[in-house]
C-alpha positions as CSV (number, residue, x, y, z in Angstrom):
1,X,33.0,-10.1,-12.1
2,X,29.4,-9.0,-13.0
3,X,27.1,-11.0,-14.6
4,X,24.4,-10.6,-17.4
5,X,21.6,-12.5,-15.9
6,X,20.1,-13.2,-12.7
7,X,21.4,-17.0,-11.7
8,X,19.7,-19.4,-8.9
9,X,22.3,-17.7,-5.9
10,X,21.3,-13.8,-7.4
11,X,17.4,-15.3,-7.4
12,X,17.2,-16.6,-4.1
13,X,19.4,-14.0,-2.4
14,X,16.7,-11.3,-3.4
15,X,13.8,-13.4,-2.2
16,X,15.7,-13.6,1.5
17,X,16.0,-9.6,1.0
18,X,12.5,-9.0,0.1
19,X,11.7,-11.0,2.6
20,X,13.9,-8.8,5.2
21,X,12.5,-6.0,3.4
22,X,9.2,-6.6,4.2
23,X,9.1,-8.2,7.7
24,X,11.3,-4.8,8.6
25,X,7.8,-2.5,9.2
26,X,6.3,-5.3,11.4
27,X,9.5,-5.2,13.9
28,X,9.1,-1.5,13.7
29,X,5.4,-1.8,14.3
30,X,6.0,-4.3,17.1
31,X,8.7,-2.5,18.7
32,X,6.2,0.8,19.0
33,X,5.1,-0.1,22.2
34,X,8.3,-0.2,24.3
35,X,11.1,2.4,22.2
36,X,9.4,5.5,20.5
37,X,9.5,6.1,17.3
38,X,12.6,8.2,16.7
39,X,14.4,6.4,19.9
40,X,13.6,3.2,17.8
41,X,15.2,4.7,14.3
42,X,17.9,6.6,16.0
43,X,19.3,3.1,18.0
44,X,19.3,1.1,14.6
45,X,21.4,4.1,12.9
46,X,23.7,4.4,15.7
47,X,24.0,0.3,15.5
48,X,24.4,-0.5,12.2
49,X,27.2,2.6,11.6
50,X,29.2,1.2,14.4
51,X,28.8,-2.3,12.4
52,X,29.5,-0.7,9.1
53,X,32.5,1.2,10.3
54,X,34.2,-2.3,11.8
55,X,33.5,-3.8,8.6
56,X,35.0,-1.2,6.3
57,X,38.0,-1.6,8.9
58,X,38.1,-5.4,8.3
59,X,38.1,-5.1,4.8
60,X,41.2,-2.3,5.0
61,X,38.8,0.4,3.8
62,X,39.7,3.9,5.6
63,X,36.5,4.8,7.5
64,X,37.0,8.9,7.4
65,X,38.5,9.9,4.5
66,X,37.9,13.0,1.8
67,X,36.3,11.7,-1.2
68,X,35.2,14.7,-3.1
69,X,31.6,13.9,-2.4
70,X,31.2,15.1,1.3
71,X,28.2,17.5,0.3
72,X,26.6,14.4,-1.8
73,X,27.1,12.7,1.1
74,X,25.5,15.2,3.9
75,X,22.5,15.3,1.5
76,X,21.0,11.6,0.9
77,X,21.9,11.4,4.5
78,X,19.6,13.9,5.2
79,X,17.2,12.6,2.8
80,X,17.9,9.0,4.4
81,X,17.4,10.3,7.8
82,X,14.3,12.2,7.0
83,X,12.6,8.8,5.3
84,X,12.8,7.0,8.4
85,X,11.8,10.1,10.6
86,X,8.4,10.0,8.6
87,X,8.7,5.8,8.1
88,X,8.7,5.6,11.9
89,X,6.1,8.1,12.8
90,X,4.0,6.7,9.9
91,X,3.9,3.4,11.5
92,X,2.4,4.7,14.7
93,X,-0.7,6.2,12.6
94,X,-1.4,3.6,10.2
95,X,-1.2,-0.2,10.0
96,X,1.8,-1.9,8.7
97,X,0.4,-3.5,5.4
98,X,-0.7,-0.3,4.6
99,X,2.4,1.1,5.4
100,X,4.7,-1.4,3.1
101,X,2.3,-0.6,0.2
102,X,2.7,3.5,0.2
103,X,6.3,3.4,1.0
104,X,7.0,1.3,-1.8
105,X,5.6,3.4,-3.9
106,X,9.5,5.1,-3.9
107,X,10.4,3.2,-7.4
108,X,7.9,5.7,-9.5
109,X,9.4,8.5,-7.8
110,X,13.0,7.0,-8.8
111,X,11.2,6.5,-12.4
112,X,10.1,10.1,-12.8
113,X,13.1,11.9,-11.1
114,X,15.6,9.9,-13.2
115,X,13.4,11.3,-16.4
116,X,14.0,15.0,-15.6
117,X,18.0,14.5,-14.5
118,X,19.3,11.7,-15.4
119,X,20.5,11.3,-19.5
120,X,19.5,8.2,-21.1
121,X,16.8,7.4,-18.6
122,X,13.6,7.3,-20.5
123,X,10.3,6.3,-19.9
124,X,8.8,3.9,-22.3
125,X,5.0,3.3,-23.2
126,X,5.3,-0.2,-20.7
127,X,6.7,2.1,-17.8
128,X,3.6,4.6,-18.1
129,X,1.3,2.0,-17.7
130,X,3.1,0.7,-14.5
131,X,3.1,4.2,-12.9
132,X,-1.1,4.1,-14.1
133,X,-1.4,1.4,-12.0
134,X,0.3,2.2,-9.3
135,X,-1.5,5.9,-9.2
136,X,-4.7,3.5,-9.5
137,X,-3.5,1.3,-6.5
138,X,-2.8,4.4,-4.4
139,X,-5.6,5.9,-4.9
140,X,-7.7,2.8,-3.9
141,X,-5.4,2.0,-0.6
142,X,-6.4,5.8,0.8
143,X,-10.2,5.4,-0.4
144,X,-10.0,2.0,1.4
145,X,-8.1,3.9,4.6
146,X,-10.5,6.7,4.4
147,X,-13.6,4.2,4.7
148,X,-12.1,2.0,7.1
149,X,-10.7,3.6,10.2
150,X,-9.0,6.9,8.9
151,X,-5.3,6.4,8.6
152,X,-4.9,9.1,6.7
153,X,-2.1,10.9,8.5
154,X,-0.1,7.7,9.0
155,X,-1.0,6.9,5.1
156,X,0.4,10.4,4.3
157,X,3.6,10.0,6.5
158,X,4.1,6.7,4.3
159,X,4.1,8.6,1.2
160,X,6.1,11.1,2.4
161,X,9.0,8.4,3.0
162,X,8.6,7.5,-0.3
163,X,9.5,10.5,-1.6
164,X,12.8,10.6,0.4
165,X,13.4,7.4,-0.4
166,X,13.1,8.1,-4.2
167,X,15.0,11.1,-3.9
168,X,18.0,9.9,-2.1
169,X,18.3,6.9,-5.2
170,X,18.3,9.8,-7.6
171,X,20.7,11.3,-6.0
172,X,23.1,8.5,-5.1
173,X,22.4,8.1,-9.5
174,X,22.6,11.4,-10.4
175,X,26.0,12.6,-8.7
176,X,29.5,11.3,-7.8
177,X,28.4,9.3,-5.7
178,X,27.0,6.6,-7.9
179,X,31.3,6.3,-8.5
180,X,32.1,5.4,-4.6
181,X,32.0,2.0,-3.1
182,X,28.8,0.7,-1.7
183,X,30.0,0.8,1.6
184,X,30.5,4.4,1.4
185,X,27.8,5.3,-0.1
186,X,25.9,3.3,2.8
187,X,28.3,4.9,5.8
188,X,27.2,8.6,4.5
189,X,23.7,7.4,5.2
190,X,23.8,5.6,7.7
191,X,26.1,8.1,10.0
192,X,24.2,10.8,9.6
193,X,21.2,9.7,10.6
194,X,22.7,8.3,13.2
195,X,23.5,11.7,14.6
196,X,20.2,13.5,13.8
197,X,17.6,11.2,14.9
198,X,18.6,10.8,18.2
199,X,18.9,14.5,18.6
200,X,15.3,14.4,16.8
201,X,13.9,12.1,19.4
202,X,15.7,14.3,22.3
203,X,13.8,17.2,20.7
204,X,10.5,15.2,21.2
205,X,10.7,14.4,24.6
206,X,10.8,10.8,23.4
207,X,14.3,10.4,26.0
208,X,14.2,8.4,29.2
209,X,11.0,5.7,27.8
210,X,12.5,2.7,26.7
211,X,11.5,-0.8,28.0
212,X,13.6,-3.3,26.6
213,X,11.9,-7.3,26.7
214,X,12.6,-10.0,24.3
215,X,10.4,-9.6,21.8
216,X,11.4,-5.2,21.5
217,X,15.4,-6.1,21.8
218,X,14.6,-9.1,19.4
219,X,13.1,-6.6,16.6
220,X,15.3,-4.2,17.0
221,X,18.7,-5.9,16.7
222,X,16.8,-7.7,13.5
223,X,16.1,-3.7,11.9
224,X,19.8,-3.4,12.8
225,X,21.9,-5.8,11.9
226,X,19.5,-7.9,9.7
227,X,17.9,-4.6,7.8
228,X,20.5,-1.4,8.1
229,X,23.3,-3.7,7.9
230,X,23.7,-7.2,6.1
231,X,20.4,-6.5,4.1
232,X,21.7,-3.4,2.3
233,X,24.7,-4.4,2.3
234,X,24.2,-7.3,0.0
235,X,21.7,-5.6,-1.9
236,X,24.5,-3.0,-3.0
237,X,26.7,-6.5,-3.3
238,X,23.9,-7.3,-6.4
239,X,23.5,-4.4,-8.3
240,X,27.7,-4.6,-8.2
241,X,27.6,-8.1,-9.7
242,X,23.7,-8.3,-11.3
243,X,21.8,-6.0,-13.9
244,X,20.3,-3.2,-11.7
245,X,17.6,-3.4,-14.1
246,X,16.6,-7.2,-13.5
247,X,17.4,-6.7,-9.8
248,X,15.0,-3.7,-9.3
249,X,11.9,-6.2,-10.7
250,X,12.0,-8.1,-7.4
251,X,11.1,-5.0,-5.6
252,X,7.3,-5.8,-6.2
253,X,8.1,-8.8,-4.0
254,X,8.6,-6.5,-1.1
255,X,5.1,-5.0,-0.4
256,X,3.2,-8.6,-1.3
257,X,5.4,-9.7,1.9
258,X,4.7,-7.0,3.9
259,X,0.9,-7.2,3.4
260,X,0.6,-10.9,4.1
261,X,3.2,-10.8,6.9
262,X,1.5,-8.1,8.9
263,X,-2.2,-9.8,7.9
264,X,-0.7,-13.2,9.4
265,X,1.6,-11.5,12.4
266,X,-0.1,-9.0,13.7
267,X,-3.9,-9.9,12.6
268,X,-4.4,-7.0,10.5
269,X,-7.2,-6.8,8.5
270,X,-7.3,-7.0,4.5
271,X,-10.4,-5.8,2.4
272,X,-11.1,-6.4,-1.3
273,X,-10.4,-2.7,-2.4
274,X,-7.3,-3.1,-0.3
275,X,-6.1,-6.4,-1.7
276,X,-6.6,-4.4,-5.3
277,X,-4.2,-1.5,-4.0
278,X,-1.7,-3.9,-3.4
279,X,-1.8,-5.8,-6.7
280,X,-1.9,-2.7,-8.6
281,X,1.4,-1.3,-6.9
282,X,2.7,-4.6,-7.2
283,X,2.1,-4.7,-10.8
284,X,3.3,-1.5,-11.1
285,X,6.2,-1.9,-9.6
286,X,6.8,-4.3,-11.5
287,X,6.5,-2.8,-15.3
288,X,8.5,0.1,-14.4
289,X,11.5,-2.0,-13.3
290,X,11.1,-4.6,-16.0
291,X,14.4,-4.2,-18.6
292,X,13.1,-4.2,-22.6
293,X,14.2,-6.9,-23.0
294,X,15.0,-6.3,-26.9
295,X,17.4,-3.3,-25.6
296,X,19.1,-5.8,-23.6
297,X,19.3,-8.6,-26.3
298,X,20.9,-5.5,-28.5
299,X,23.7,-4.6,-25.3
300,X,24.2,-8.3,-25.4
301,X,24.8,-8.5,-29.0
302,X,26.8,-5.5,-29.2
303,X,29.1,-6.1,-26.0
């Protein structure tokens, strides 16, 4: 049964995710140092399709069926495949509070591809000044990057990510695949990456160098079955039984844990210009997801 409004389990749910969200980059980041990049990405694909496929099994879902949306499918896991490719690498360039803030950037993208293909989805004058801001913030973090140790590359790889990211929510919007189950929707993602990064990190010579400890094993099962797997899962659980729209304002939440996990975990630094970035994303983030709230009051009324 969905619901109107965001209660106390919806609110705390999405803190726990944001939370997940944004501790994901430091396991990445920490995990660096024993599993290469793609290695790294590759495992948690392979790992959480295997847990996703028992699931859909448990619940008496067919794993392999044919849905209609195959080709939808191939695509955002391309795209999903190619954002982690570029998430992973970017993490090995650039710190991981810098990191969190440029990859999520992705809700402007979502903001401005849903403009040009999706009907209905308009930008208002309060969603224009959100995507300032952000611009602003972004262009801050890379003058701040620039003048502080040139992270460019890994900044750019971040941004890059993004993109994907953005793209693949349009996408998952724009076609039939916005009609399948969340599971599904999820699988198509999650398989095929699971099949291309590895062959990805093969292609790299990254095969042969892992070094598993507690700490490595540790993050990765957390990206795996804590991120890949029960994280997205119950975010795709909310936006079945929760206003997308109210949902998608937590999302500034993500990068503010990010910044102050990595500054408190792994002793990165934090400058004033950077600390600006981050509130300007935030902020941003934050207006373009916000729901008007006289349209709702009106859908309210009306329903």
């Amino acid at each position: 049964m969905s619901k109107q409004h965001l209660d106390s389990l919806a609110i705390g749910l999405l803190t726990l995710l944001c939370l997940a969200f944004g501790l994901q980059q430091i396991a990445i980041k920490l995990t660096l140092a024993d599993i290469p990049p793609l290695m790294q990405a590759g495992l948690r694909s392979v790992g959480a399709t295997l847990l996703l496929c028992g699931w859909l099994v448990w619940r008496g879902e067919r794993v392999w069926q044919r849905d209609g949306v195959e080709l939808w499918g191939l695509l955002t896991g391309l795209l999903f495949a190619g954002e982690f490719m570029l998430l992973y690498w970017a993490l090995e360039h650039t710190g991981a509070a810098r990191a969190s803030v440029f990859w999520y950037t992705s809700p402007f993208v979502v903001a401005l591809g849903a403009q040009l293909l999706i009907p209905g989805e308009q930008l208002g004058r309060r969603q224009l000044v959100g995507l300032l801001c952000a611009f602003t913030g972004v262009v801050l973090a890379f003058a701040d990057g620039l003048t502080s140790g040139g992270q460019l590359l890994g900044d750019l790889l971040a941004i890059g990510a993004a993109i994907l990211w953005g793209a693949t929510t349009v996408v998952v919007k724009a076609s039939p695949l916005g009609r399948q189950s969340a599971g599904r929707v999820l699988l198509y993602q999650l398989a095929v990456s699971a099949l291309l990064l590895p062959l990805a990190s093969w292609a790299c010579g990254e095969n042969g160098s892992i070094r598993l400890n507690w700490l490595s094993g540790g993050a990765l099962a957390f990206q795996t079955v804590g991120v890949a797997f029960i994280a997205y899962l119950a975010w795709f659980w909310l936006i079945r039984h929760y206003p997308a729209s109210q949902i998608a304002t937590f999302s500034f939440l993500t990068p503010l844990f990010g910044v102050l996990l990595a500054w408190w975990l792994l002793d990165e630094p934090l400058s004033g210009y950077f600390l600006a970035a981050l509130t300007l994303v935030a902020a941003g983030i934050y207006l373009v997801n916000k729901p008007n709230t006289r349209v709702v009051a009106e859908a309210v009324e009306a329903s």
